[in-house]
C-alpha positions as CSV (number, residue, x, y, z in Angstrom):
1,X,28.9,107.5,81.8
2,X,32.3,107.2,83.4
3,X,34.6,103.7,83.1
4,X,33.4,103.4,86.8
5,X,29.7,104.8,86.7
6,X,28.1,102.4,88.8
7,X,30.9,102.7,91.3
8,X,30.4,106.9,91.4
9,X,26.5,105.7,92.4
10,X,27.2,103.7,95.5
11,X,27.0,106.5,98.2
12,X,26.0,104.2,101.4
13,X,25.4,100.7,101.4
14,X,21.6,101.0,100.8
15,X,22.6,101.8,97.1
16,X,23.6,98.1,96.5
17,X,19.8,97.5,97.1
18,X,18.3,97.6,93.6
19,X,21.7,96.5,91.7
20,X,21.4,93.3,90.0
21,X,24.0,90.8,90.2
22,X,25.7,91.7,87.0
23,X,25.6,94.9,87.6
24,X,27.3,93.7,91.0
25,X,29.8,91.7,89.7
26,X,30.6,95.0,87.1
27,X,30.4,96.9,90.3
28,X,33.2,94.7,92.0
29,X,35.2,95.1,88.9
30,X,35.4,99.0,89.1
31,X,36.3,98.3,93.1
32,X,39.3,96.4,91.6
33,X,40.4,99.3,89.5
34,X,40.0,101.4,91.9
35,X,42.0,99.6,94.5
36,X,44.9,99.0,92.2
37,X,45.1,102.8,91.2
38,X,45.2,104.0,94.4
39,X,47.4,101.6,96.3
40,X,50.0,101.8,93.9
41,X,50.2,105.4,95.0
42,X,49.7,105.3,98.7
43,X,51.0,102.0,99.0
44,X,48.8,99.6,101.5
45,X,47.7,95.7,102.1
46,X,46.9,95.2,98.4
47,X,46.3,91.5,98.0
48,X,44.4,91.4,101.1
49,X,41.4,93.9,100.1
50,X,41.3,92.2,96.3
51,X,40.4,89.1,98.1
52,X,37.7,90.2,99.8
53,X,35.3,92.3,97.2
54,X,32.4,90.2,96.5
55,X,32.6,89.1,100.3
56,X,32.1,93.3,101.3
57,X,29.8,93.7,98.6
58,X,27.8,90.5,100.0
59,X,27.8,91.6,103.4
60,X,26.8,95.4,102.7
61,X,24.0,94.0,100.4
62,X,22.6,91.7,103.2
63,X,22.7,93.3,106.0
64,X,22.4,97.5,106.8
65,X,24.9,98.8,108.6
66,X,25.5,100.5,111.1
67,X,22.8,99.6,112.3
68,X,23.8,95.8,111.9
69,X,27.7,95.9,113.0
70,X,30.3,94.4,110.7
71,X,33.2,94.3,112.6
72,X,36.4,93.3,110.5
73,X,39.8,91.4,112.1
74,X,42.8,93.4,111.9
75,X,41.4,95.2,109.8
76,X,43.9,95.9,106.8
77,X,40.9,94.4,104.3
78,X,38.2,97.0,104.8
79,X,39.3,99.3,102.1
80,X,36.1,98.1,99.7
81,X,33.8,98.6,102.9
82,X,35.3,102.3,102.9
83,X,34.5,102.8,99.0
84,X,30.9,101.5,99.7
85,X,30.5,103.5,103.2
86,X,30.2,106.9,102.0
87,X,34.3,107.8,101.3
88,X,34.7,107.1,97.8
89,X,35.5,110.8,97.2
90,X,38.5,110.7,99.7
91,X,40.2,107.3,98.6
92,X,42.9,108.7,97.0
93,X,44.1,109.9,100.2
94,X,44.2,106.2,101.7
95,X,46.7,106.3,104.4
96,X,47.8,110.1,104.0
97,X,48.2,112.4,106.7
98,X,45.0,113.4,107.5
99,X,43.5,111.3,105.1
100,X,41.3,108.0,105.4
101,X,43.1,105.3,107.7
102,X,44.1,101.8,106.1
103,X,42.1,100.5,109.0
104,X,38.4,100.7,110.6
105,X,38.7,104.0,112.3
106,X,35.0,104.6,114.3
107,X,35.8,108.4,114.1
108,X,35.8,108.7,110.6
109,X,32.6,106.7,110.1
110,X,29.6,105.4,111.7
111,X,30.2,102.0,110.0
112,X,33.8,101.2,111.5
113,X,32.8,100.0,114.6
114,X,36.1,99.4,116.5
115,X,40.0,100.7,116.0
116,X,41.6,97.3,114.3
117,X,45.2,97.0,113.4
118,X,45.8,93.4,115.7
119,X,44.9,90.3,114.8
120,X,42.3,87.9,116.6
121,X,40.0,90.8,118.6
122,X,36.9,90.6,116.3
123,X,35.2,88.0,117.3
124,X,35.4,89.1,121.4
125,X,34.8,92.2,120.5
126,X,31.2,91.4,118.5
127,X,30.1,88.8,121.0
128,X,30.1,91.9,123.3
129,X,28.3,93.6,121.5
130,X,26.1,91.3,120.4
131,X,25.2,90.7,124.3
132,X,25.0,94.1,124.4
133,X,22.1,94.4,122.3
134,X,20.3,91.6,123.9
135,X,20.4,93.8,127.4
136,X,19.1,96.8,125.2
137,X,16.3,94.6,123.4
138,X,18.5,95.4,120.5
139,X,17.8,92.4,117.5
140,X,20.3,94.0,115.0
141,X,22.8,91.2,113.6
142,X,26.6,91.4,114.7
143,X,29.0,89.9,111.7
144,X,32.7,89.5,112.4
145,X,34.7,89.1,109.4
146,X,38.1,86.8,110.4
147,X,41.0,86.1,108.1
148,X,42.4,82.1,108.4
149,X,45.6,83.8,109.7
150,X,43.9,85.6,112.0
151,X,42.7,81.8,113.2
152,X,46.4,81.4,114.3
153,X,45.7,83.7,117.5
154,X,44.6,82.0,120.6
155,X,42.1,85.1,120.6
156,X,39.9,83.7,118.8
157,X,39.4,80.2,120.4
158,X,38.6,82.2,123.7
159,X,36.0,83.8,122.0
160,X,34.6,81.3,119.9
161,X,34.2,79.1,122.9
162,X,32.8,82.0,125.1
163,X,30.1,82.5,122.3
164,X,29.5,79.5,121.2
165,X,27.4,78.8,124.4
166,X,24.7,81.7,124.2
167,X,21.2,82.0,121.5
168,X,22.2,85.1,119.8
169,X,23.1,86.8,116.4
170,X,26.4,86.2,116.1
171,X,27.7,85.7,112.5
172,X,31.6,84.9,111.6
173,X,32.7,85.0,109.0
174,X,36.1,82.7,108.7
175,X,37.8,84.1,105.3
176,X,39.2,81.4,103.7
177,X,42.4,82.4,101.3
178,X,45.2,80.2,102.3
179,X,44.9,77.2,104.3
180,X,42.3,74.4,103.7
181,X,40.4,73.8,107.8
182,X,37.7,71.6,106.4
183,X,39.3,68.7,104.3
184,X,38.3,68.2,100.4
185,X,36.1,65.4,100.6
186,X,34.4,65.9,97.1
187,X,31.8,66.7,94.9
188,X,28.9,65.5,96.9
189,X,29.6,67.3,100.2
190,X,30.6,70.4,97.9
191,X,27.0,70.1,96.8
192,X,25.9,69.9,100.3
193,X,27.1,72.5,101.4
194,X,25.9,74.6,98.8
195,X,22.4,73.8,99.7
196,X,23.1,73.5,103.5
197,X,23.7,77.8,102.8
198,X,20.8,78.3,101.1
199,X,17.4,80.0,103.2
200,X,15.1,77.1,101.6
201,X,17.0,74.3,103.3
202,X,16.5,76.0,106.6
203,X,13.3,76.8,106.3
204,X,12.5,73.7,105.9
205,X,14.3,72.3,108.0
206,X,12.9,73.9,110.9
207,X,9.2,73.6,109.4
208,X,9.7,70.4,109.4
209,X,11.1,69.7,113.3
210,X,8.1,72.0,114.2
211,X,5.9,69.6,112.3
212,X,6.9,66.7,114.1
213,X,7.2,68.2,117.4
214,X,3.6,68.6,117.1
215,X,2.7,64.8,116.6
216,X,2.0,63.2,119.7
217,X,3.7,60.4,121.2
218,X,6.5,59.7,118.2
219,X,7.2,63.1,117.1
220,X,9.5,64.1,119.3
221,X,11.7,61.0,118.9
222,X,11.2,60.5,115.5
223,X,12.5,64.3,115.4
224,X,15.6,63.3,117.8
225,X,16.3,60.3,115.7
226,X,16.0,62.2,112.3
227,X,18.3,64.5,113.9
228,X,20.6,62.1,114.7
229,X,21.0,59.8,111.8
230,X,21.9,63.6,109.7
231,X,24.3,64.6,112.5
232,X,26.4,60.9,111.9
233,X,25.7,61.5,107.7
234,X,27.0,64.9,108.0
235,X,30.1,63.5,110.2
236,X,30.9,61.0,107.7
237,X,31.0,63.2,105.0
238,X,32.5,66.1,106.7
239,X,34.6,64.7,109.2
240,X,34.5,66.4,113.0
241,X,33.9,69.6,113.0
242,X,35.8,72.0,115.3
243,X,33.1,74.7,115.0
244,X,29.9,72.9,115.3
245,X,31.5,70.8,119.1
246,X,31.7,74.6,120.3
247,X,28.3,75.4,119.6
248,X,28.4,77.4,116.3
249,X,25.8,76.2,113.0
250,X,28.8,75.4,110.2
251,X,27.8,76.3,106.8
252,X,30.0,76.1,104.1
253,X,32.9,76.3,102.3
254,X,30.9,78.4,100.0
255,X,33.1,80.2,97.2
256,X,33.8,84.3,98.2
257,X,34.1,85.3,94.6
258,X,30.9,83.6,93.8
259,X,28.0,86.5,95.0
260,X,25.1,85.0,94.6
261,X,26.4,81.7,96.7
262,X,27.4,84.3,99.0
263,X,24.2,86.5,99.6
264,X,22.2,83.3,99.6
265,X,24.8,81.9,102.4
266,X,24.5,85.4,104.5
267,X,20.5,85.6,104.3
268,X,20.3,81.7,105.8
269,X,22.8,83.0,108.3
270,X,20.5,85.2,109.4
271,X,17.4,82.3,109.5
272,X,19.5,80.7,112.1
273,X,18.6,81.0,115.9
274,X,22.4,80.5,116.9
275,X,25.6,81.7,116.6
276,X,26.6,80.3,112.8
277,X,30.1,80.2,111.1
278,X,30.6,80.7,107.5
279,X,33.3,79.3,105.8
280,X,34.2,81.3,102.8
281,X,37.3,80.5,100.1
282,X,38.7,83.1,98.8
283,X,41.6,84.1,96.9
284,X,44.0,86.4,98.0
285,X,44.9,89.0,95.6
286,X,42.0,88.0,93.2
287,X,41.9,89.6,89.8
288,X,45.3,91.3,89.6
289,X,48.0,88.8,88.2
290,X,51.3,89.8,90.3
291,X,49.2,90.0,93.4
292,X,47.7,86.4,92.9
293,X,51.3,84.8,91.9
294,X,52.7,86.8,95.0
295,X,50.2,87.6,97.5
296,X,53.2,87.9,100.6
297,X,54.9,89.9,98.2
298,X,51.6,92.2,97.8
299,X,50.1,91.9,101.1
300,X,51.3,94.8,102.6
301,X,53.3,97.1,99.6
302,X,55.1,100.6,99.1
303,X,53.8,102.8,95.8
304,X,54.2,100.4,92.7
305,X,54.0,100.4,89.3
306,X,50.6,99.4,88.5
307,X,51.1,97.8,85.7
308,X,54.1,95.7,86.3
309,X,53.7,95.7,89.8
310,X,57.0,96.6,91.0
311,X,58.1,98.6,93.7
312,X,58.9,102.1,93.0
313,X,61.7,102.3,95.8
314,X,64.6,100.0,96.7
315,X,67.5,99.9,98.7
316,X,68.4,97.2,101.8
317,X,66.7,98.4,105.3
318,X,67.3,97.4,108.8
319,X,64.7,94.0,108.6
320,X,67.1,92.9,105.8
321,X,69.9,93.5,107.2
322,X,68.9,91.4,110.3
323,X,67.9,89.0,108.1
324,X,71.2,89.3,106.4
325,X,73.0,88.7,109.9
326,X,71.0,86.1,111.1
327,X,71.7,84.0,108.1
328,X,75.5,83.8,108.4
329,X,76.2,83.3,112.1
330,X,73.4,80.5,111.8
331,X,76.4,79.0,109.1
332,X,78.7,78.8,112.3
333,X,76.3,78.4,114.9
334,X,74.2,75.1,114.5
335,X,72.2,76.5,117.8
336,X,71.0,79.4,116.4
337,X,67.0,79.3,115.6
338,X,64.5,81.9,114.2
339,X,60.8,82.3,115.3
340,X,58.5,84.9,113.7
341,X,54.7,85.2,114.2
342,X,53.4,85.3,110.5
343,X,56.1,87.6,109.6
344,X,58.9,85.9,107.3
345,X,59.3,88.7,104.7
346,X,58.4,91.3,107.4
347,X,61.0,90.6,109.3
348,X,63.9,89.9,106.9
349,X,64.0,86.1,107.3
350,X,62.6,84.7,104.2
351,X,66.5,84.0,103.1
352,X,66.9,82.1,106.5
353,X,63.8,80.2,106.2
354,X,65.2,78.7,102.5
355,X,68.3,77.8,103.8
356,X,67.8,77.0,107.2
357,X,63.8,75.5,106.9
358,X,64.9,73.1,110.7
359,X,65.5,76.0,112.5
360,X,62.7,78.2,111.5
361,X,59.9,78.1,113.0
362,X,56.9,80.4,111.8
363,X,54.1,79.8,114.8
364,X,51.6,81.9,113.0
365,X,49.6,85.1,114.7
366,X,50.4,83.8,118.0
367,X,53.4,86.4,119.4
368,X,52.7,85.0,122.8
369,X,53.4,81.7,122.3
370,X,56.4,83.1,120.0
371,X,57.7,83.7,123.6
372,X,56.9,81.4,125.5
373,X,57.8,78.6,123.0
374,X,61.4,80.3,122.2
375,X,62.2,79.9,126.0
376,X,61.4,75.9,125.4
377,X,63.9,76.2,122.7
378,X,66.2,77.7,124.9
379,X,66.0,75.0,127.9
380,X,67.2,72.4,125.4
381,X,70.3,74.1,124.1
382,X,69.1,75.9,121.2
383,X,69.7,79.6,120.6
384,X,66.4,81.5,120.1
385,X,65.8,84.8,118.3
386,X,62.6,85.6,117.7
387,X,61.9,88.4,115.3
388,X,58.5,90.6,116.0
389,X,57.3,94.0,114.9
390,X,57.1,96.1,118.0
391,X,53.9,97.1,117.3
392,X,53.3,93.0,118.1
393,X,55.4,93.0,120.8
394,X,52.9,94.5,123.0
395,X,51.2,91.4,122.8
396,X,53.8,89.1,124.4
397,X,54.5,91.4,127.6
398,X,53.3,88.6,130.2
399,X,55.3,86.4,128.4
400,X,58.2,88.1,127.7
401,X,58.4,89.0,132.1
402,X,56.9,85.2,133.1
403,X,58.4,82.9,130.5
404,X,61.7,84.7,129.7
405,X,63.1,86.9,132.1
406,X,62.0,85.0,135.1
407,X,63.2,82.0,133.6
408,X,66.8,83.1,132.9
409,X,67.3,81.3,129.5
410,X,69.5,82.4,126.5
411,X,67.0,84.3,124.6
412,X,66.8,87.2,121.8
413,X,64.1,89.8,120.9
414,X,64.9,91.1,117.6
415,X,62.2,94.6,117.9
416,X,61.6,95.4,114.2
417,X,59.8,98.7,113.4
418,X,60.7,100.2,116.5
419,X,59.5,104.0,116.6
420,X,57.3,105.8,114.5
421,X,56.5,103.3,111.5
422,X,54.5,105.9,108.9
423,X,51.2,105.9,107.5
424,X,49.6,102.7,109.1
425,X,49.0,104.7,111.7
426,X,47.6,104.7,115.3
427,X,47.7,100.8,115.6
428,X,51.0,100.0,114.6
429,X,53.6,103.0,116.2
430,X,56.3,101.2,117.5
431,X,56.9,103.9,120.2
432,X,55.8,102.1,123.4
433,X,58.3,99.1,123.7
434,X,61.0,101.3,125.3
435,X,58.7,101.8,128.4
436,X,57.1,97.7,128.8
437,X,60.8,96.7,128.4
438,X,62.3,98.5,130.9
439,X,60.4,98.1,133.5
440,X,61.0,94.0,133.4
441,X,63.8,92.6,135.4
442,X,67.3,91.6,133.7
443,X,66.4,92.3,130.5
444,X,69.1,93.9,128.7
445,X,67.7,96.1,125.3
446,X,69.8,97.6,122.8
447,X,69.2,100.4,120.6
448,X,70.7,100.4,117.1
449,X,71.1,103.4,115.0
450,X,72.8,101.8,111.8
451,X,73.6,98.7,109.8
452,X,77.3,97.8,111.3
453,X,75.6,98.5,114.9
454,X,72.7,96.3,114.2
455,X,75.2,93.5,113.6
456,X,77.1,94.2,116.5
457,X,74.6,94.7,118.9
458,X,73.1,90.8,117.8
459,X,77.1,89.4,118.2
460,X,77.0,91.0,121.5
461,X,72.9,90.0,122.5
462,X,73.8,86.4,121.5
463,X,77.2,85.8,122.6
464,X,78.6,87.8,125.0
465,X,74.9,89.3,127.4
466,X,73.5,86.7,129.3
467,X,69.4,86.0,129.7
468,X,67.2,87.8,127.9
469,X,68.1,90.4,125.6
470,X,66.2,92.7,123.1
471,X,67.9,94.4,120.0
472,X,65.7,97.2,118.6
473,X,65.8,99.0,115.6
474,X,63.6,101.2,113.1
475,X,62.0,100.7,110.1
476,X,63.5,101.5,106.6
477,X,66.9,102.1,106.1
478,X,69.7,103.7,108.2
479,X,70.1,107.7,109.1
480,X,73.5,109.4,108.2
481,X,75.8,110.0,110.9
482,X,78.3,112.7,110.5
483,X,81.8,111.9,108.6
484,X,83.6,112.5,111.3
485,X,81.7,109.9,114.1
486,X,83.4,106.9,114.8
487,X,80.9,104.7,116.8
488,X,82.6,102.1,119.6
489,X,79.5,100.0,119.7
490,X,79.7,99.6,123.0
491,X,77.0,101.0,126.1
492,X,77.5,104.2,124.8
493,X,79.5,107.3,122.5
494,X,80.4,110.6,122.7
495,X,80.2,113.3,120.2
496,X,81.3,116.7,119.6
497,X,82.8,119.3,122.2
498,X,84.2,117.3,125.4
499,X,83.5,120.6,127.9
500,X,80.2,121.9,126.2
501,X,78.0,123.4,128.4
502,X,75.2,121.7,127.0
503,X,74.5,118.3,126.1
504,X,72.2,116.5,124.1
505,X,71.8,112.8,124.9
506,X,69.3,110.2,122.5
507,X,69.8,106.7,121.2
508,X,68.6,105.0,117.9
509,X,68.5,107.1,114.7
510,X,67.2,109.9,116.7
511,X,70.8,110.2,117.8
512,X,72.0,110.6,113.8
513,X,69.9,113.5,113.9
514,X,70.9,115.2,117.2
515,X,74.7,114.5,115.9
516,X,73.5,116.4,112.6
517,X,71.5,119.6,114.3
518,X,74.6,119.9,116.9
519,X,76.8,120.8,114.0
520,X,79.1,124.2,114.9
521,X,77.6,124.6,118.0
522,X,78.8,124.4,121.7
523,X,77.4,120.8,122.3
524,X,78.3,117.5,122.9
525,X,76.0,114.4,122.0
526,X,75.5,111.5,124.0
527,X,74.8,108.3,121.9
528,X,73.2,105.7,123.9
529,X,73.5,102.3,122.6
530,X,72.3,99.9,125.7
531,X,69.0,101.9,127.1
532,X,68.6,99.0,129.8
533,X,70.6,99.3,131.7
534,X,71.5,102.6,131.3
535,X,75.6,102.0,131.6
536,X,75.9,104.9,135.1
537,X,79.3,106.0,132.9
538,X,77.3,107.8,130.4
539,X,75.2,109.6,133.1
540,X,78.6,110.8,134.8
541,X,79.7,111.6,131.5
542,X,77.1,114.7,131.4
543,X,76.5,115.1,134.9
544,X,78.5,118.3,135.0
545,X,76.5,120.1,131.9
546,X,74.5,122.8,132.6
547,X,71.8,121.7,130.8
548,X,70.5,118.4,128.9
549,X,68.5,118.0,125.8
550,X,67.0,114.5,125.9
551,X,65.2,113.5,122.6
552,X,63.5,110.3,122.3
553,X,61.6,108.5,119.8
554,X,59.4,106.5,121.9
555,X,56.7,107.5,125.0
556,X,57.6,110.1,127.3
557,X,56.0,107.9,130.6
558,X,57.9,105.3,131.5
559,X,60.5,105.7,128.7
560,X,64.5,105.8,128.8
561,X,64.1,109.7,129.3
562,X,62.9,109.4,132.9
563,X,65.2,106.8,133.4
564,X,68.2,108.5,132.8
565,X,66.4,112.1,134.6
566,X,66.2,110.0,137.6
567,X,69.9,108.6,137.3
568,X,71.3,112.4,137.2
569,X,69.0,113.5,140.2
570,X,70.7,110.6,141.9
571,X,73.9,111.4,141.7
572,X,73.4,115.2,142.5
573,X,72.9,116.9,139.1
574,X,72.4,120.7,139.6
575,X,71.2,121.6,136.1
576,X,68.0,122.3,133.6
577,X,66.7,118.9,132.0
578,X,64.3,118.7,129.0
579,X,62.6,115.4,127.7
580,X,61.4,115.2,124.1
581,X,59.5,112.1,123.5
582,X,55.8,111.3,122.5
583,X,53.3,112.5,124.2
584,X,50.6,111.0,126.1
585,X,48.8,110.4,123.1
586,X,47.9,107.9,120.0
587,X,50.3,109.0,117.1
588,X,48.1,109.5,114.2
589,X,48.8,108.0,110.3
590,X,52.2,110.3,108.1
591,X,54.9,109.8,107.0
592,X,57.5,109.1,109.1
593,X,59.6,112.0,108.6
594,X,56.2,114.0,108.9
595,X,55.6,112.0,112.6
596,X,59.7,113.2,113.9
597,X,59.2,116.9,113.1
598,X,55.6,116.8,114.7
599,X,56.6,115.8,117.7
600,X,60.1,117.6,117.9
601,X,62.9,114.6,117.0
602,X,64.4,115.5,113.7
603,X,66.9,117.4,113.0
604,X,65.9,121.2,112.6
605,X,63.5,120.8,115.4
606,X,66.0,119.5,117.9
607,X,68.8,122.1,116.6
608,X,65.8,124.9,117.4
609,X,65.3,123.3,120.8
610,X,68.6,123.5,122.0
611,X,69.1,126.8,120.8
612,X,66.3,128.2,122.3
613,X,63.7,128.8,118.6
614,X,62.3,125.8,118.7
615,X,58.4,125.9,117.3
616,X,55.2,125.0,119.0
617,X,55.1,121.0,118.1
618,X,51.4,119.2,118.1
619,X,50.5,116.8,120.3
């Protein structure tokens, strides 16, 4: 017998079948250990996936998948439904290139059902399916499994509504583990809803409608009156109830780390001839002490020390140094306000939000009205920056062209994470930003490749560029430049031999690197910092090269790259041109050093390129 033998046992979810509940609850116990072990090596979303054991457990042990669908939001939780889905043997290479994804991935199972890594989509996405199976004579349940963050997103309220019309098996699950949505109204309607979620109450409550159906003449008003007099009770006790006025049965809150509460809740669920939501509370971080105390902290974590919990690497990155920024021209500037979509620490502006709490303004998973509600800010005077992962950005486009260029207000996009971003993998590459941005009127985008540029690209995006302006910038800390570069800051610098035949141009950290690989040859290196618009100065400042390198860390289509080929061609350039960017492709979970040599951008690879050796790059 091993410390985790019942956990070695569980193959496929039919192996929860003949467990007992203790053997359950020792079961979720070794899932714990197991989680802790091998997050604090991979790093991952941590507190997340604690929170939600007993509720995986629950949902694997009612229903069978795949053939019922389990569809999870965002997906960062699903790490238990991986161990108990036939991948226990390759967890330890959670979020390793070529390992397991952090995320549902359908290609590496039959249970992940849909690519998740954005917030808000599951409940759309199983309502189609769930009408799907209808057209197919399909009667397999559909369960989506929703975070109370991820009930922030406007997403969701589509979809709810959509559904919440139709006769069908429809289950969400709203995951409780922050806010309270149903108010505390005490122990009697906490014993309600208990037995409201168990299969006895509604089997007897429809045995009984059916009974008085059947009696003529006063059945079926005294089965309408009945039903009224407990619709009022349950309103009193309750209060108004979001859910139920769209059309969904509300059960709950029923407590998530309580499994028999929840497998009783799950099989009524199922009883029900309509869509149902079930409440759930849980708590985030659940059974590890650090993660509970400090679940933002733990959310989503580098390789820690498991038993302390801290981090095993430190040192300040770009986010903090935004963060850093923001904070003291807001001392100056009583204009200045910061909006984030759910992404304080993210983002570097937990520090601003202490000590400017008036003008921060978190508007939860809702990027597009991040946007939209930033250009409000802006019509009154204010000075908006909002902060978003790039990644997130792509959410906002309509708004960011509608409600922000269009509208010609004083506004700044601060694009954290924008490149390659490591090991979460296909979902959350910050590569494709370049290409929405630039093909939006006005908007001027900036590129930063260190610290001191950072800050003065967001003096220059606030004060000095009118409109709408964008300051990107990557994740983690800041690439070396050589010794001997001595940036300007300005649209653009040049580096290395003046009359070089050859010249490599690039922008963000990419450009550290082609400044690095360049080294004792015959090159010079053009350094864009504004990549929209390109300043035409540092096109004629190659123009006369015989050939140019250009290496970018973001998509090929639509990117700078093409931009700047067209810009030459314009204005008559006679030589070879190569573009280096990301392929048309989904850029797969590594490291993010791993991710730049695969597809050609750091520094050996781009010296091999330009000298003619370069290898054969994937992708």
């Amino acid at each position: 017998m091993t410390d985790l033998d019942i956990l070695d046992r569980i193959d496929a979810p039919r192996d929860l079948q003949p467990l007992s509940t203790d053997e359950l609850d020792e079961l979720c116990a070794q899932i714990r250990k197991t989680l802790l072990e091998t997050v604090s090596h991979t790093g991952g979303h941590l507190a997340s996936n604690l929170g939600v054991v007993e509720l995986t457990v629950a949902l694997h042990k009612v229903f069978r998948s795949p053939q019922d669908k389990i569809i999870f939001d965002v997906g960062h939780q699903v790490y238990t439904h991986k161990l108990l889905t036939g991948r226990r043997e390759r967890f330890s290479t959670l979020r390793q290139e070529d390992g397991l994804s952090g995320f549902p991935r359908p290609n590496e199972s039959e249970h992940d059902i849909f690519y998740s890594g954005h917030s808000g989509t599951s409940v759309s996405a199983a309502y189609g399916v769930v009408r799907g199976n209808q057209l197919n004579d399909n009667r397999s349940y559909t369960v989506a499994v929703v975070g109370d963050g991820s009930f922030t997103n406007g997403l969701v309220y589509e979809a709810l509504n959509n559904a919440g019309r139709a006769d069908c098996r429809l289950i969400v699950v709203l995951n409780d583990n922050e806010m309270s949505i149903s108010r505390n109204v005490g122990s009697l309607a906490r014993y309600l809803a208990v037995i409201r979620s168990k299969p006895e109450y509604v089997r007897f409550k429809a045995g009984t409608e059916a009974v008085l159906n059947h009696i003529p003449l006063i059945g079926k008003p005294l089965a309408r009156l009945i039903m009224r007099w407990k619709t009022r009770l349950k309103n009193d006790l309750y209060g108004s109830n979001l859910f139920e006025d769209m059309g969904f049965r509300y059960m709950g809150p029923v407590d998530g780390h309580n499994l028999s509460q929840l497998i009783n809740a799950l099989e009524t669920a199922k009883l029900v001839k309509k869509p149902v939501l079930l409440h759930v509370h849980t708590v985030k971080g659940k059974g590890c002490e650090y993660a509970e105390q400090h679940p933002a902290l733990y959310h989503g974590i580098s390789k820690f020390d498991v038993n302390s919990g801290e981090p095993l690497t430190s040192g300040t990155n770009f986010s903090e140094q935004f963060g850093k920024y923001l904070c003291g021209a807001a001392l100056h500037d009583r204009t200045l306000c910061a909006v984030t979509a759910a992404m304080s620490l993210g983002t570097g502006l937990r520090g601003f939000e202490e000590r400017y709490p008036r003008r921060f303004f978190d508007v939860g998973i809702a990027e597009e009205h991040a946007v939209t509600f930033a250009s409000g800010l802006s019509k009154t005077g204010m000075r908006p920056v909002v902060a978003l992962y790039s990644t997130f950005l792509q959410r906002a486009y309509d708004e960011i062209l509608h409600d922000g260029a269009l509208q010609d207000q004083k506004m700044v996009l601060a694009v954290d994470r924008a490149g390659f971003t490591g090991e979460d993998g296909e979902t959350h590459q910050g590569i494709y930003d370049t290409a929405f941005l630039n093909s939006i009127p006005q908007i001027i985008v900036w590129a930063s490749a260190s610290y001191r540029e950072l800050h003065e690209h967001l003096r220059r995006a606030l004060y000095i560029d009118p409109g709408l302006v964008a300051v990107r910038y990557p994740r983690g800390s800041e690439p070396e430049f050589p010794a001997d570069f001595e940036p300007s800051f300005d649209t653009f610098d040049l580096y290395g031999a003046e009359d070089a035949p050859i010249a490599v141009v690039s922008y963000g950290r990419v450009a550290a690197y082609a400044m690095q690989a360049a080294a004792g040859l015959p090159v010079r290196v053009l350094k864009l910092g504004r990549i929209k618009p390109i300043d035409p100065q540092a096109v004629d400042a190659v123009l006369g090269c015989e050939k140019i390198f250009f290496f970018e860390e973001g998509v090929r289509s639509g990117g700078i790259g093409e931009s700047f080929a067209l810009m030459l061609l314009e204005r008559g350039f006679k030589g070879t041109y190569s573009l280096t960017a990301a392929p048309d492709c989904f850029v797969p979970q590594a490291s993010v050093s791993a991710q730049l040599r695969r597809y050609g951008l750091d520094t050996q690879s781009i010296r091999q390129k330009i000298t003619g050796q370069e290898d054969h790059h994937a992708g």
